[in-house]
C-alpha positions in Angstrom: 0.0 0.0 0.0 1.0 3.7 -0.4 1.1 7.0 1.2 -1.2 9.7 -0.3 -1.9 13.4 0.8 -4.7 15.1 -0.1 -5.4 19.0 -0.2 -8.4 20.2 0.1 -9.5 17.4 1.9 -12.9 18.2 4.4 -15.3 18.2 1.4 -16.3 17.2 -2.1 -13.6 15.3 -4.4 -11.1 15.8 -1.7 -13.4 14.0 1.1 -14.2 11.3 -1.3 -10.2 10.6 -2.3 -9.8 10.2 1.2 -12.4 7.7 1.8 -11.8 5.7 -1.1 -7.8 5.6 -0.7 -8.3 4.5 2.6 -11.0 1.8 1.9 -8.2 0.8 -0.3 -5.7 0.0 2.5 -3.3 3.0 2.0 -1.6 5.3 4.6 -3.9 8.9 3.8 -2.9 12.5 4.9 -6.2 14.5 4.4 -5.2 18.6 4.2 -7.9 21.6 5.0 -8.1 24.7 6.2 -10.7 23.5 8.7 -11.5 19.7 9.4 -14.9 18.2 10.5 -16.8 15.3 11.5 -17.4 13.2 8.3 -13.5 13.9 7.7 -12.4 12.7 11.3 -14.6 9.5 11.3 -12.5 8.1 8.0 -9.7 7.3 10.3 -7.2 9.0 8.2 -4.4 11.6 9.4 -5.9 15.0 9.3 -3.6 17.7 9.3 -6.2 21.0 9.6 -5.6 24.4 9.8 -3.4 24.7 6.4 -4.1 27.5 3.9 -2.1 26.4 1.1 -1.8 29.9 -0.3 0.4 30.4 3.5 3.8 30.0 2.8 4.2 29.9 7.0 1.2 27.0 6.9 2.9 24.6 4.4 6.2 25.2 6.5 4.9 24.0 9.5 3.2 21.0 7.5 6.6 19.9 6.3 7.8 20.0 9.6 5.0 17.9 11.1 5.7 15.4 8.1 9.6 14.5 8.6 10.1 11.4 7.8 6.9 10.6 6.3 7.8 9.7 2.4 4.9 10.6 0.1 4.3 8.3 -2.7 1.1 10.3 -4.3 0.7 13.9 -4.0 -2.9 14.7 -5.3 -3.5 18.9 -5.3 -7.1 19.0 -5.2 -7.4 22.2 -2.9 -9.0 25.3 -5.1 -11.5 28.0 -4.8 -14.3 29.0 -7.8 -15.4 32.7 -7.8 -17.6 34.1 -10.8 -16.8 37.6 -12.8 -18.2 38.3 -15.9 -16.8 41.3 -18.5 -19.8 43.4 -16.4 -19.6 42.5 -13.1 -16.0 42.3 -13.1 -14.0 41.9 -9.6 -10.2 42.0 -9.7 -9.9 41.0 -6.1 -11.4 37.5 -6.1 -9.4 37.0 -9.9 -6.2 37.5 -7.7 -7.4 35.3 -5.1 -7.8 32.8 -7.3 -4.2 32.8 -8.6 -3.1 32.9 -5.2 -4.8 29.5 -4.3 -5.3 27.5 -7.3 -2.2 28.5 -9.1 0.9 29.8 -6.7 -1.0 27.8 -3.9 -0.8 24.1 -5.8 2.8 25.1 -6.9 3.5 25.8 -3.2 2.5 22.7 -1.8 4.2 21.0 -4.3 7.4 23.0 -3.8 7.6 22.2 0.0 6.9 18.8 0.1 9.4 18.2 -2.9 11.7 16.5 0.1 9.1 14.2 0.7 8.7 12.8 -2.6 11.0 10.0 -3.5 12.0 8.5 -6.9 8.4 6.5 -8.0 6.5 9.2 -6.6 3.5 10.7 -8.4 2.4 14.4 -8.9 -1.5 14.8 -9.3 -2.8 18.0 -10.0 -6.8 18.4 -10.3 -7.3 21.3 -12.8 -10.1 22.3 -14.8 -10.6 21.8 -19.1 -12.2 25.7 -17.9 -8.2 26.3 -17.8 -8.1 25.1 -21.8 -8.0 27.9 -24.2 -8.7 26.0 -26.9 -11.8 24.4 -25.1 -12.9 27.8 -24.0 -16.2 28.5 -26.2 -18.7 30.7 -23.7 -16.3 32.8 -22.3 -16.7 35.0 -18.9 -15.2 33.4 -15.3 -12.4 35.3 -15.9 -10.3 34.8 -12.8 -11.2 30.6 -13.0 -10.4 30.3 -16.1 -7.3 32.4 -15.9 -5.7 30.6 -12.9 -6.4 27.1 -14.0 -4.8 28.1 -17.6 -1.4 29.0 -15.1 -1.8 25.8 -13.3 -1.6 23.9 -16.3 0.9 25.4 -17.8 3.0 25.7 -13.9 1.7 21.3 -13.7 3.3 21.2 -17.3 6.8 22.6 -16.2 7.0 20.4 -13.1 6.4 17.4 -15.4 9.5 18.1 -17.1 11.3 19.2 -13.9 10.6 16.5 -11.8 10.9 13.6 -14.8 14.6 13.8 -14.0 13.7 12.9 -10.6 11.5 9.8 -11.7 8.5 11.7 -10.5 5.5 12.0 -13.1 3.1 14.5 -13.0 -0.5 14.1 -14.2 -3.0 17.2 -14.8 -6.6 15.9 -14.3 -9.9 17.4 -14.8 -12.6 15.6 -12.6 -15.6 16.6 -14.6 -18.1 18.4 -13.9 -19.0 16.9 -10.3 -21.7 17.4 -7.6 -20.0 20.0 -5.4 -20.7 22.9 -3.6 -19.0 24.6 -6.2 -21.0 23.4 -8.9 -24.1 23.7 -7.0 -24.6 19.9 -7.3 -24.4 20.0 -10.4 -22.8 17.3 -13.1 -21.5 13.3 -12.3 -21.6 11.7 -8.8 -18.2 12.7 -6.4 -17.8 8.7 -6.4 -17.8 8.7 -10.2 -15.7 11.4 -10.5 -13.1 9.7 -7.8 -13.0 6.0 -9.6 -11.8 8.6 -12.6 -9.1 10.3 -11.2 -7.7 7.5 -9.1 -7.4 5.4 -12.7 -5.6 8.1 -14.1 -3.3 8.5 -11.4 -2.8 4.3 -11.3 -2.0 4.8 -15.1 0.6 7.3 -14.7 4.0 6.9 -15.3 7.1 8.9 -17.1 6.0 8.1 -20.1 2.8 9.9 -20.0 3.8 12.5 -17.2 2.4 16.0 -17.8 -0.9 15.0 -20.3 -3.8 16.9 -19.9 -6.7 14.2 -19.3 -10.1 14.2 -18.4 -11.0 11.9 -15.5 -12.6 9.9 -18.0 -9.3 9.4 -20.0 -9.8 11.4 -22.8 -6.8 13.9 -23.4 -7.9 17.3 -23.0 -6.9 20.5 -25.8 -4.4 23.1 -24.3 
């Protein structure tokens, strides 16, 4: 069995990784801002009160995990805020960036000493961060900081290759979340997804854009 941590871990497709990897048998770190119940009672290690856009939060997580070597990575943590060209809000566009783009690449930067040769990179993005894909427009500071992230999950891939670390860049779907209003698949359909593509990653593959679904995603 393996080690996993999980960001963004006390609801939604975070939550459900955490159940499922440790239904599976594997070691799980579950990561959050604020744990609760439903994330206590999976048995996993919670590590709570870690805002991943904190430079100061992530240190004191690496600290706390000395010693611990990660074998799976998965950056799930990320916020959703909606501007449009006429309700346009520059603060929550920079807020975005600093969670869903600087933050993932933050995590992934500090717990770099964690991850061994065989380790794996997963990085739950958005096909909203696709330019190509992008056909209706608007969510401005969502699309814009997932388009970064993919491009920041792309560069790891080759940094980290050299490392034997592979890197996958996953879109879940659109999934029945809070963020998406319950809209779209089942969390559990989603999870099966993602934890396929992260099985079938390797360094051959590392840094492809894929749905959770398998299909390979535009740029």
């Amino acid at each position: 069995m393996k080690t996993y941590l999980v960001t963004g871990a006390n609801k939604g497709i975070g939550k459900e990784l955490c159940r499922k990897l440790k239904q599976q048998g594997n070691t799980v770190i579950a990561v959050c801002r604020s744990s609760n119940q439903e994330l206590e009672g999976l048995g996993v290690r919670v590590e709570s009160g870690v805002d991943i856009s904190n430079m100061d939060d992530l240190k004191r997580l690496t600290e706390k995990l000395q010693g611990v070597t990660i074998d799976v990575l998965i950056n799930n943590a990320g916020i959703w805020k909606n501007e449009s060209l006429d309700d346009m809000n520059f603060d929550t566009i920079l807020e975005q960036f600093q969670v869903n783009t600087l933050g993932t690449l933050k995590v992934t930067s500090c717990l770099l000493p964690l991850l061994t040769s065989g380790s794996k990179v997963a990085v739950v993005t958005s096909r909203m961060g696709s330019i190509e894909d992008n056909t209706s427009g608007g969510r401005y500071g969502y699309r814009m900081s997932k388009a970064a992230l993919n491009s920041a999950a792309k560069s790891l891939s080759v940094d980290l290759k050299e490392k034997q670390i592979a890197v996958g860049i996953l879109h879940p779907g659109m999934v029945q979340t809070d963020m998406t209003s319950h809209r779209g698949i089942p969390v559990e359909e989603s999870v099966s997804g993602l934890l396929q593509r992260i099985e079938e990653l390797n360094l051959e593959n590392t840094g492809t854009f894929w749905h959770a679904n398998g299909e390979i995603l535009p740029w």
